[in-house]
C-alpha positions, 0 to 999 in steps of 0.5 A: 500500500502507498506510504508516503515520501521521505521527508514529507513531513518536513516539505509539507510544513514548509508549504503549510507556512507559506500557505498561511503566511502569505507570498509575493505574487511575481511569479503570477500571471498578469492576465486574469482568468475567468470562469463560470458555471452554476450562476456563479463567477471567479476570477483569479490569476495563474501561476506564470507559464500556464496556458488554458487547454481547449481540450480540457473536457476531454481530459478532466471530464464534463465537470470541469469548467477551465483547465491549464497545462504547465509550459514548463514541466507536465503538469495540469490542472482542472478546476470545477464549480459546485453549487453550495447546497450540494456540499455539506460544509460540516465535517467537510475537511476530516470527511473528504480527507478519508475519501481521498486517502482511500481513493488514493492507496493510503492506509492511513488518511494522515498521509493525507496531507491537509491544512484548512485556511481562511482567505479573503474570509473563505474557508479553504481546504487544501489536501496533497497527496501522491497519485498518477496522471497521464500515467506519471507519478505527481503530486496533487494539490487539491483546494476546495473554497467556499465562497459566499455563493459557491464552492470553487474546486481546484487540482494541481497534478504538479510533476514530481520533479526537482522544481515541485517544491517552488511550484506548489509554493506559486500555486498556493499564491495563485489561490490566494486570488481567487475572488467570487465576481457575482451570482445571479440565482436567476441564471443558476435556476436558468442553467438548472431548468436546461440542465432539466430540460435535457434529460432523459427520463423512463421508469418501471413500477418498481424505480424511476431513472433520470440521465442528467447529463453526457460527458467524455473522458479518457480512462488509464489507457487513453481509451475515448469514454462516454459517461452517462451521469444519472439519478435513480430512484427506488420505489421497490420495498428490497434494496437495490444497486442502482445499476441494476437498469443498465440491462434495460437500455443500449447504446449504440454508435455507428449501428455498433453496440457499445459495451459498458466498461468501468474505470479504476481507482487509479483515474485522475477523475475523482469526480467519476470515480466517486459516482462509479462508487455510489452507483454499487451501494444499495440504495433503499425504498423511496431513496434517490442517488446519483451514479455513472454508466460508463461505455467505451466510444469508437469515434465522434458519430452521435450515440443512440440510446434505445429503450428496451420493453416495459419503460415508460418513456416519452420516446423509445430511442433518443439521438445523444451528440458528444459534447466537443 
């Protein structure tokens, strides 16, 4: 099991200091960047040398709303916005330090490093860890920033190289920047109400099924994957795997039938691996949970799922179009 670094301990009260205490931001870049989803807005400036990905849905997947590559060395980072009554604030440090100690080989969650901060009068919560991207070995600086409105995600995977330790140093500067713009609750329920719009919805006498959302990554092996990102809802009196409907329906490309496949605890995508996870727990009468059907894609041609007998549906086929 993953043990780690020698001398991290040393390295990473280094970085808390500077974390805390505050840097000069001459290693920033000049250019704001801005980023929106959820009604909300940020800004906030990064470190010098990294440039925006075009591609980076593909990479980080659907939930991501800006990533960057470092020019300089391979590292990468993603960074995602989520609505504040989808987070539950409370215990939120300790909590999602245990998940990432087990999603990342950790036997013990205080190999785990983390720190909880207040800048600009946010809470800050700031984990590292070792994990892979791009099948490298790099460090992961994961930030979670409550703001008034929101809560603003970022990861840092920083290559494990001789400049790592000056680089999370500019990267915890970068974070001290960030800055929640405006909300507008009209266009969060906007956003919302499309999001409603596009799903699909079908059911049986025993459950309800909504597919909320399409997005693509790239599993372990550089493999193309579509995502279907769903809400079920059991109505049966046993519990059930919320999968259990996956049977039920087909995804084709190209008349070619797409098989179902899964990602490994090694992805970098935690946000999938977290919706894979929640979609083999038992979920009990009248319960409602979020998880994730995953098929390996053969190309960019539109998906068609079709609905097999006995669900309720407005359609029985629908035509799905890869987001770009």
């Amino acid at each position: 099991m993953k043990t780690s670094k020698k001398g991290i301990g040393r390295i990473l009260l280094s970085i808390a200091l500077l974390f805390l205490v505050g840097c000069s931001t001459d290693t920033l870049s000049e250019k704001t960047t801005t980023v929106e989803g959820k009604g909300l807005t940020y800004t906030f400036n990064l470190p010098t040398g990294w440039e925006k990905q075009d591609y980076f849905k593909q990479v980080y997947g659907d939930s991501a709303v800006f990533g960057a590559e470092d020019t300089r060395s391979k590292s990468n980072m993603a960074v995602m916005i989520v609505s504040k009554e989808d987070v539950t604030e409370e215990g939120f440090g300790e909590r999602t330090r245990k998940e990432l100690a087990v999603k990342n080989g950790y036997t013990d969650e205080k190999d785990v490093y983390f720190v909880q901060d207040t800048i600009h009068d946010n809470e800050v919560y700031k984990y590292t860890f070792e994990t892979t991207f791009n099948d490298e070995s790099v460090w992961a600086h994961y930030y979670s920033i409550f703001s008034e409105h929101g809560v603003l995600q970022f990861v840092y995977y920083s290559a494990d190289d001789s400049s790592y330790e000056k680089r999370v140093k500019i990267i915890d500067q970068s974070i001290k920047t960030v800055k929640e713009v405006s909300f507008s609750q009209e266009k969060a329920e906007e956003e919302a109400k499309q999001l409603q719009k596009d799903e699909i919805h079908f059911s049986t006498d025993t459950y309800d099924v909504s597919i909320m959302g399409l997005g693509t990554l790239k599993d372990e092996s550089d493999h193309s994957l579509v995502a279907l990102r769903y809400k079920y809802t059991n109505k049966q009196q046993e519990p059930v795997v919320s999968t259990h409907w996956k049977e039920a329906i087909t995804l084709t490309q190209v008349d070619q039938k797409l098989p179902l496949v899964t990602v490994s605890k090694e992805t970098n995508n935690y946000e999938i691996l977290r919706l894979q996870e929640a979609s083999e727990t038992l979920v009990e009468k009248g319960q409602t949970v979020e998880g994730v059907l995953l098929y390996q894609l053969n190309g960019r041609a539109s998906l068609v799922l079709t609905l097999g007998e006995g669900l309720k549906s407005d359609e029985s086929t629908y035509q799905l179009t890869l987001p770009k």
